[in-house]
C-alpha positions in Angstrom: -10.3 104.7 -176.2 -12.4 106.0 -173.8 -12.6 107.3 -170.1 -16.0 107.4 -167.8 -16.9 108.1 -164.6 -20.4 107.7 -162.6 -20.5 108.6 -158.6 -23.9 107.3 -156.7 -24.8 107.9 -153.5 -25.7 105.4 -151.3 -27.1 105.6 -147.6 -24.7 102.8 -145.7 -21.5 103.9 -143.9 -18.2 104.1 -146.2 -16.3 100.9 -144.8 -19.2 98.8 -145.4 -20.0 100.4 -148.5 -16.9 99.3 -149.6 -16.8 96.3 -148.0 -19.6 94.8 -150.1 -18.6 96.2 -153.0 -14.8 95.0 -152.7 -16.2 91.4 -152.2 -15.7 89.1 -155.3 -18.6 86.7 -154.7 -20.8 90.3 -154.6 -19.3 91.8 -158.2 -22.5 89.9 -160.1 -24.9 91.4 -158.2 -23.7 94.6 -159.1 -21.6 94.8 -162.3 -24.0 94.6 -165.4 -23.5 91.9 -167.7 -21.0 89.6 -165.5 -22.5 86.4 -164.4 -19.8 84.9 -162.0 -16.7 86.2 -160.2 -14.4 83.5 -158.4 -11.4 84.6 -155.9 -8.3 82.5 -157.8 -6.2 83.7 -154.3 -4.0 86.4 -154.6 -5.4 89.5 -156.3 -6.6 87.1 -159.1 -10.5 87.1 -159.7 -11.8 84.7 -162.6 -14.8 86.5 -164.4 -17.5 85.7 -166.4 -19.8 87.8 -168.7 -22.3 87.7 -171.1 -21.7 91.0 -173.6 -23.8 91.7 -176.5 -24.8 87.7 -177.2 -21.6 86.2 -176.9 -19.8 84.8 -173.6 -16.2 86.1 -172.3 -14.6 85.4 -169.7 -10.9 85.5 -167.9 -8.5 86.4 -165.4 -8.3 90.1 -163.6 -6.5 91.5 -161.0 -8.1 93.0 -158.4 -6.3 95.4 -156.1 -8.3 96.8 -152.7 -7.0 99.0 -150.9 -9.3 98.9 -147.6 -7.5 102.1 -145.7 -8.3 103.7 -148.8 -11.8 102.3 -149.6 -10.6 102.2 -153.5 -10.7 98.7 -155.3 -8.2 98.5 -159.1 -8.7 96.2 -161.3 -7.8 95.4 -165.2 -7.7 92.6 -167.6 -5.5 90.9 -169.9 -7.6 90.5 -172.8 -8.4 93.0 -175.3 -10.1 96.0 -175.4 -7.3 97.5 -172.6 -10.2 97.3 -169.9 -9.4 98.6 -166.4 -10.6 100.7 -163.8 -11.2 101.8 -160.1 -14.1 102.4 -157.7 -13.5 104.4 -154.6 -16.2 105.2 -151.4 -15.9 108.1 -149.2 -18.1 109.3 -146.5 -20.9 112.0 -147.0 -23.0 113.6 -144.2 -26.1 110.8 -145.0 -23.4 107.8 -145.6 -21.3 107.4 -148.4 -20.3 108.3 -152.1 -19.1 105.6 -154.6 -17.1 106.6 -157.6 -16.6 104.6 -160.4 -14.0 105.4 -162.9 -13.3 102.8 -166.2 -10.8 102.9 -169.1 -12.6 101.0 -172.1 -10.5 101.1 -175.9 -13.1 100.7 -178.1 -14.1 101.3 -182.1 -17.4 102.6 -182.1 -20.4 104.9 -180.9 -22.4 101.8 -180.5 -19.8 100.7 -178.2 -19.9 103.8 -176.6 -23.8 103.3 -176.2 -23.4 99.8 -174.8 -21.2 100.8 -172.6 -22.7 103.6 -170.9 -25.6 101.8 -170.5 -24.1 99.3 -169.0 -22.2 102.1 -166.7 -25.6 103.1 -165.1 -27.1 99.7 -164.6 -24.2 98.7 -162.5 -24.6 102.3 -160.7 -28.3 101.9 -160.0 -27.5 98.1 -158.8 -24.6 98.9 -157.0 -26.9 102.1 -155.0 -29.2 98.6 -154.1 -26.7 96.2 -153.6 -25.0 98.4 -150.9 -28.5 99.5 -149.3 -29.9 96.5 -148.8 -26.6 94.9 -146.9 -25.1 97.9 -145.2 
């Protein structure tokens, strides 16, 4: 098992930061290797990813907190995914943390993962740029 964390600044204020990243129909802009996220109602978002050749895909919940500006989510497959993602305000706009809980076997996992981890940073930093 394994813990990692990434922050990114971004130059757009912290409730629209947030706002565009807590939007489902955003998350495959931003999120390396998922190709489709679809609200199911509720805190129920149906997700879709393609992760080292092969195709997964299922049901997470998804937890924003919008006083907070922190977004939760985890899934009920394997590998005990799970994670949050939390925007504050900085002097020039806002900071983004990301923070995700990934048990896994291997350094190559490891490797995949991380980077994975900065790709959805650095498109997250354009994502949020662009819109806010």
């Amino acid at each position: 098992m394994a813990d990692y964390e990434r922050t990114v600044e971004v130059a757009a204020p912290a409730d629209r930061a947030f706002a565009c990243l807590a939007d489902p129909a955003n998350m495959p802009k931003y999120v390396a290797m998922m190709t489709a996220a679809d609200s199911r109602g509720g805190e129920t978002v149906h997700v879709a990813a393609e992760v080292q050749g092969r195709h997964e895909e299922g049901d997470a919940q998804v937890h924003a907190d919008r006083a907070g500006r922190r977004l939760e989510w985890g899934g009920a497959g394997e590998g005990g995914y799970r994670g949050w993602l939390e925007v504050v305000e900085t002097g020039d706009g806002s900071a983004v943390t990301v923070h995700i809980h990934a048990e896994h076997d291997s350094g190559d996992d490891d490797a995949v993962i991380n980077q994975a981890f900065d790709e959805t940073m650095r498109r997250m930093k354009e994502l949020v740029e662009e819109v806010g």
